[in-house]
C-alpha positions as CSV (number, residue, x, y, z in Angstrom):
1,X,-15.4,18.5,11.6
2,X,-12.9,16.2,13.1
3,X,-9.7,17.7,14.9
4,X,-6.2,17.6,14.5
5,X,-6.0,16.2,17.6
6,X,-8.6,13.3,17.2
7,X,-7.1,12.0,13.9
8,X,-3.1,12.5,14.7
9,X,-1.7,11.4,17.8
10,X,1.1,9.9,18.6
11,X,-0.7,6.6,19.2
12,X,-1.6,6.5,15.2
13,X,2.0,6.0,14.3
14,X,2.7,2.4,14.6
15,X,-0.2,1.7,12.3
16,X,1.4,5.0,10.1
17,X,4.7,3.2,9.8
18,X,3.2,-0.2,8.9
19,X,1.2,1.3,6.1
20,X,3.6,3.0,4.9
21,X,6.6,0.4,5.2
22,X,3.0,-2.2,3.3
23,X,2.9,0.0,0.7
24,X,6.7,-0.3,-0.4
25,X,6.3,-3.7,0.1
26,X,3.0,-4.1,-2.0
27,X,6.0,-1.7,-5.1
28,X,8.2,-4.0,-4.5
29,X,5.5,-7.5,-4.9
30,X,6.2,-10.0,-7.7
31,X,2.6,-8.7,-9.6
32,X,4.1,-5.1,-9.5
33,X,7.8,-4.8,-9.4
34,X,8.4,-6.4,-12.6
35,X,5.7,-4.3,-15.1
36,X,6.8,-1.1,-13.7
37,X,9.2,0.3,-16.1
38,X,6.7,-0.8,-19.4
39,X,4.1,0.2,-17.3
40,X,5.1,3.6,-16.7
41,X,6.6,4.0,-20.5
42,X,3.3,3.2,-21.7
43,X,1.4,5.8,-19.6
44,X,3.8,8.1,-21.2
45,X,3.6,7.1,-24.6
46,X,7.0,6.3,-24.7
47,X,9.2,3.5,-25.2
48,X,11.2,1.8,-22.4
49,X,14.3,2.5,-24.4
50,X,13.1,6.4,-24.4
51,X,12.5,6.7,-20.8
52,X,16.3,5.3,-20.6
53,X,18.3,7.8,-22.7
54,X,15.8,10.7,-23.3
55,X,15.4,12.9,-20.6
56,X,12.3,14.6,-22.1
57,X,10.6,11.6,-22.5
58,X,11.4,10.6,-18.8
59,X,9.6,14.0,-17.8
60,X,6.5,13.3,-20.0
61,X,6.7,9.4,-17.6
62,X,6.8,11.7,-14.6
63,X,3.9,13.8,-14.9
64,X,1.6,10.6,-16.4
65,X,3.0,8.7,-13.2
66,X,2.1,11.8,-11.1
67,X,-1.3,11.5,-12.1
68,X,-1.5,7.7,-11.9
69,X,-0.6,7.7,-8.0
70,X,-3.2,10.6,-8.0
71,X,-5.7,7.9,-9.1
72,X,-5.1,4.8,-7.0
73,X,-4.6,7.1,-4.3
74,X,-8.4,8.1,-4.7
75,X,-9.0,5.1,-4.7
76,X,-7.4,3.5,-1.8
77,X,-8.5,6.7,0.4
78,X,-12.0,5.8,-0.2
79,X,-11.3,2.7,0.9
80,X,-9.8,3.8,4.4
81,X,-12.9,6.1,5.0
82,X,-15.0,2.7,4.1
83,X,-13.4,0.3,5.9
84,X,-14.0,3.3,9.4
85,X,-17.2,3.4,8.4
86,X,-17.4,-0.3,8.8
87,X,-15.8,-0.8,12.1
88,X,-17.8,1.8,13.8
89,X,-20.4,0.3,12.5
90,X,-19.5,-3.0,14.3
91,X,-18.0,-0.9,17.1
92,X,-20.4,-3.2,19.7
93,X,-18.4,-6.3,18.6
94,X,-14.9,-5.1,18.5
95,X,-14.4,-7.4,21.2
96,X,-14.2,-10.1,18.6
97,X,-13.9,-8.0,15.4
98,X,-10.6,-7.0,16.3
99,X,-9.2,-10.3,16.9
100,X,-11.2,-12.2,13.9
101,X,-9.4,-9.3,11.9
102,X,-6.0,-10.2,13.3
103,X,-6.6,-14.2,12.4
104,X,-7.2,-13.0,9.0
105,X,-4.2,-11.2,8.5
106,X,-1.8,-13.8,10.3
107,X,-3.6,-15.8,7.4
108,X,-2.3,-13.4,4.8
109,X,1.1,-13.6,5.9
110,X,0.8,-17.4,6.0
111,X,0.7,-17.1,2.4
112,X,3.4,-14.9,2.1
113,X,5.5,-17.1,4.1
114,X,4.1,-20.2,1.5
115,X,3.1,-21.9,4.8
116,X,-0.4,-21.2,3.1
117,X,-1.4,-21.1,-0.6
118,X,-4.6,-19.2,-1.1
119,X,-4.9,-19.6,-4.9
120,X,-7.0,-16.0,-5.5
121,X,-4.6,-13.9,-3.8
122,X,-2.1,-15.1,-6.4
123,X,-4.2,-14.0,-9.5
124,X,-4.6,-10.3,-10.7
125,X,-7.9,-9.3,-12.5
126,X,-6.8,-6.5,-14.5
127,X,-9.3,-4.4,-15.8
128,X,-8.5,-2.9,-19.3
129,X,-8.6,0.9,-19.3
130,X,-8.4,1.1,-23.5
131,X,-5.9,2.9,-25.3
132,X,-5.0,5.3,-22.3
133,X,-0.9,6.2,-23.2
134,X,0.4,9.6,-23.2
135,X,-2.2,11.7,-21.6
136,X,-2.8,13.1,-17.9
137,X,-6.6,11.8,-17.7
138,X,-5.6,8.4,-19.3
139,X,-2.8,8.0,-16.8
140,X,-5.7,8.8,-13.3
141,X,-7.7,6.4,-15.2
142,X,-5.0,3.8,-15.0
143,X,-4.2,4.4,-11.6
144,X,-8.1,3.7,-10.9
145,X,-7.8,0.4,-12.7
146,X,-4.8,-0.4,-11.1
147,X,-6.0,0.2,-7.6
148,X,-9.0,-2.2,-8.4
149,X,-7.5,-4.1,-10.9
150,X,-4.7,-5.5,-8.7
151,X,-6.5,-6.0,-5.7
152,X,-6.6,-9.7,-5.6
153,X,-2.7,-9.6,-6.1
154,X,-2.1,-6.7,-3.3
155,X,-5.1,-8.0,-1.5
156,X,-2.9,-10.0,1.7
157,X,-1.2,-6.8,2.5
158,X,-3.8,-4.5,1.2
159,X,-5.8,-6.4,3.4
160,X,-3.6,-6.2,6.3
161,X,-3.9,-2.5,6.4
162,X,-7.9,-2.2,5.8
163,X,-8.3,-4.4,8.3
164,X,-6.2,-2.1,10.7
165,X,-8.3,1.3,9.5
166,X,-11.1,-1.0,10.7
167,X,-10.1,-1.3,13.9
168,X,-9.7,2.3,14.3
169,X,-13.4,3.2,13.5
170,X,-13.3,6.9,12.7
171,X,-13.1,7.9,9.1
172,X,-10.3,10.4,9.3
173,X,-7.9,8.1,11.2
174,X,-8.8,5.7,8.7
175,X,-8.2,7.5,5.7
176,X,-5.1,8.8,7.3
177,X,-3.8,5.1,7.0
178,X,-4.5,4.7,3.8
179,X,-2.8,7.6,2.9
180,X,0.0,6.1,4.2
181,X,-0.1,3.2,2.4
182,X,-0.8,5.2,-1.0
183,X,2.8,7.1,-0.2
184,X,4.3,3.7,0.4
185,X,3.3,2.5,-2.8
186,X,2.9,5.4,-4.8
187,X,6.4,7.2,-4.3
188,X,8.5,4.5,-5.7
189,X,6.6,4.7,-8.8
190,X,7.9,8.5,-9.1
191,X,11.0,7.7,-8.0
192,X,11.6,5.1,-11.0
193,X,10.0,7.6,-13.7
194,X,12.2,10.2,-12.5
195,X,15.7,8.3,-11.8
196,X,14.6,5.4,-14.1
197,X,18.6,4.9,-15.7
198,X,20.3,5.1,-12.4
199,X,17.3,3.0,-10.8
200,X,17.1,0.2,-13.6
201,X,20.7,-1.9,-11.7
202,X,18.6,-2.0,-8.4
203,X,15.7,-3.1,-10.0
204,X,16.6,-5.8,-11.4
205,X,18.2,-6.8,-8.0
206,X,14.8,-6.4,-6.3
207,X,13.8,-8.8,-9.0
208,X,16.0,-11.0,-8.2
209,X,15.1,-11.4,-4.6
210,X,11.9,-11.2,-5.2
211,X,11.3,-14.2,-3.2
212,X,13.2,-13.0,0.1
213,X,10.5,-9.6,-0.2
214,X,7.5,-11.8,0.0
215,X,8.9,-13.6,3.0
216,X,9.6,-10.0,4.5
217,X,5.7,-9.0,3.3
218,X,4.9,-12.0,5.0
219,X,6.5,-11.8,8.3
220,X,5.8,-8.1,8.9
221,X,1.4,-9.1,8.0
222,X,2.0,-12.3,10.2
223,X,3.2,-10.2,13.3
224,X,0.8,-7.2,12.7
225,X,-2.5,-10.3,12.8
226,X,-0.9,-11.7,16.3
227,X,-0.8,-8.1,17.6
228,X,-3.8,-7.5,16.9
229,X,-5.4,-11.2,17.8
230,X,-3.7,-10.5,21.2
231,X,-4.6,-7.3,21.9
232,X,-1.2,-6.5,21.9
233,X,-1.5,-3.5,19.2
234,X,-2.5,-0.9,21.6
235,X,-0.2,-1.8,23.8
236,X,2.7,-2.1,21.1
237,X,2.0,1.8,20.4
238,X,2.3,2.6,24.6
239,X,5.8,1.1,24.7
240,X,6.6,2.2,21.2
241,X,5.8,6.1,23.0
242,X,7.7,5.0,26.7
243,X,11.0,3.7,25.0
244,X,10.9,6.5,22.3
245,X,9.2,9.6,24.0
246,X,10.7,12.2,21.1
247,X,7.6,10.3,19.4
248,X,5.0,12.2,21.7
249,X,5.4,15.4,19.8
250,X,4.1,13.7,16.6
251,X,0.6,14.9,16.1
C-alpha cells in the first residue's frame, strides 16, 4: 500500500495547482460553458426557467449534478491510475518520454492560442445516454458519457494533465492529479446548480469572453509543454518550495 508520504509531498503541488486551475478552465471551455445550465436542468428533469425561480427544483439539479461529477470523476480517476501505469511502464525512456510529452502539449496550447488548428480537438463526439433526466443513476450515467463523450473537445487540456500523471509514473500520484482536475471541473458545476439565479449574470459574461479563456487555456498548456520539454518542471516545483517555504508543510 502506497504512503502518505510517497503520493503527497510538497513537490506534487505545482502539477496539483495546474490540474486544478485545467479543470476550471476545461468549465469554463466554449464546448462546456454554454450547455451547462440546460444541461444540468435536464439531469434534473426540470426546466431552465424552474431551476431559476424554484428553489425546490434547483435542489432536485443539485443532487443529479452531485452524482454527475460522481461519474466523470470515475472516470477521469481511472484515467490518472492509467496514464501512471503507462509511464512506469516506459519509465526506461523517460529521458525522451518526458520531453516528447511536453512537445505535445506546447502543441495543444498552440491551438488554443489559434497559432495551430487541429480540426479533432474542435469536435465533440457525444455519446447518447437515452432518456436519463431526473434520476440519481441517470445523472452518474451522464457524467460517464460526458467524461468520454467530450474528450475530443477537452482533449488539449485534458491532455495536458494526463500527460503530466504520466510523467509521474506511480498510480497514486497520478490519480491524485486527476482528482484535481475532476474538482477543477466538477465544482463549478455545483456551484451553478446551487447559486444558478445569482450565477446566470456571470455566465453570460464568461460567454462573452469566451475567446480571452481559450487564449488563457492556451497559454497556461503552452508553458506547462516547455517546462516540461526543458526539464524545467522539477526544477519549477524546487523554487516554487525555496521562494514559498510555508508550502513544505503540504503533504
Amino acid at each position: 500500500m502506497l504512503s502518505s508520504e510517497l503520493i503527497f509531498d510538497a513537490t506534487l503541488l505545482p502539477a496539483l495547482l495546474v490540474a486544478l486551475s485545467a479543470g476550471i478552465l476545461s468549465f469554463l471551455s466554449p464546448c462546456v460553458l454554454p450547455i451547462v445550465p440546460p444541461y444540468l436542468a435536464y439531469m434534473g428533469g426540470v426546466s431552465v426557467g424552474e431551476m431559476t425561480n424554484q428553489a425546490q427544483a434547483r435542489r432536485r439539479v443539485l443532487l443529479s449534478a452531485a452524482f454527475f461529477v460522481l461519474g466523470l470523476s470515475t472516470v477521469f480517476l481511472l484515467l490518472g491510475a492509467a496514464a501512471s501505469a503507462l509511464g512506469r511502464a516506459l519509465l526506461a525512456w523517460q529521458g525522451w518520454f518526458v520531453p516528447a510529452a511536453g512537445f505535445v502539449i506546447m502543441l495543444f496550447g498552440a491551438h488554443f492560442l489559434g497559432v495551430l488548428r487541429v480540426p479533432f480537438l474542435a469536435r465533440e463526439a457525444r455519446i447518447e445516454a437515452g432518456d436519463q433526466g431526473g434520476s440519481a443513476l441517470g445523472a452518474y450515467v451522464l457524467g460517464l458519457a460526458f467524461a468520454f463523450g467530450w474528450t475530443p473537445c477537452l482533449g488539449p487540456i485534458l491532455g495536458a494533465i494526463l500527460g503530466l500523471a504520466a510523467t509521474e509514473a506511480d498510480p497514486g500520484r497520478g490519480t491524485v492529479l486527476l482528482a484535481a482536475y475532476a474538482v477543477g471541473l466538477g465544482i463549478p458545476f455545483l456551484l451553478v446548480a446551487a447559486f444558478f439565479p445569482a450565477l446566470s449574470g456571470a455566465m453570460g459574461a464568461m460567454r462573452r469572453n469566451l475567446g480571452w479563456i481559450e487564449r488563457v487555456s492556451g497559454l497556461l498548456l503552452w508553458t506547462v509543454g516547455l517546462l516540461m520539454l526543458t526539464g524545467q518542471f522539477t526544477a519549477f516545483s524546487f523554487w516554487l518550495l525555496e521562494t514559498f517555504p510555508a508550502l513544505a508543510a503540504v503533504g
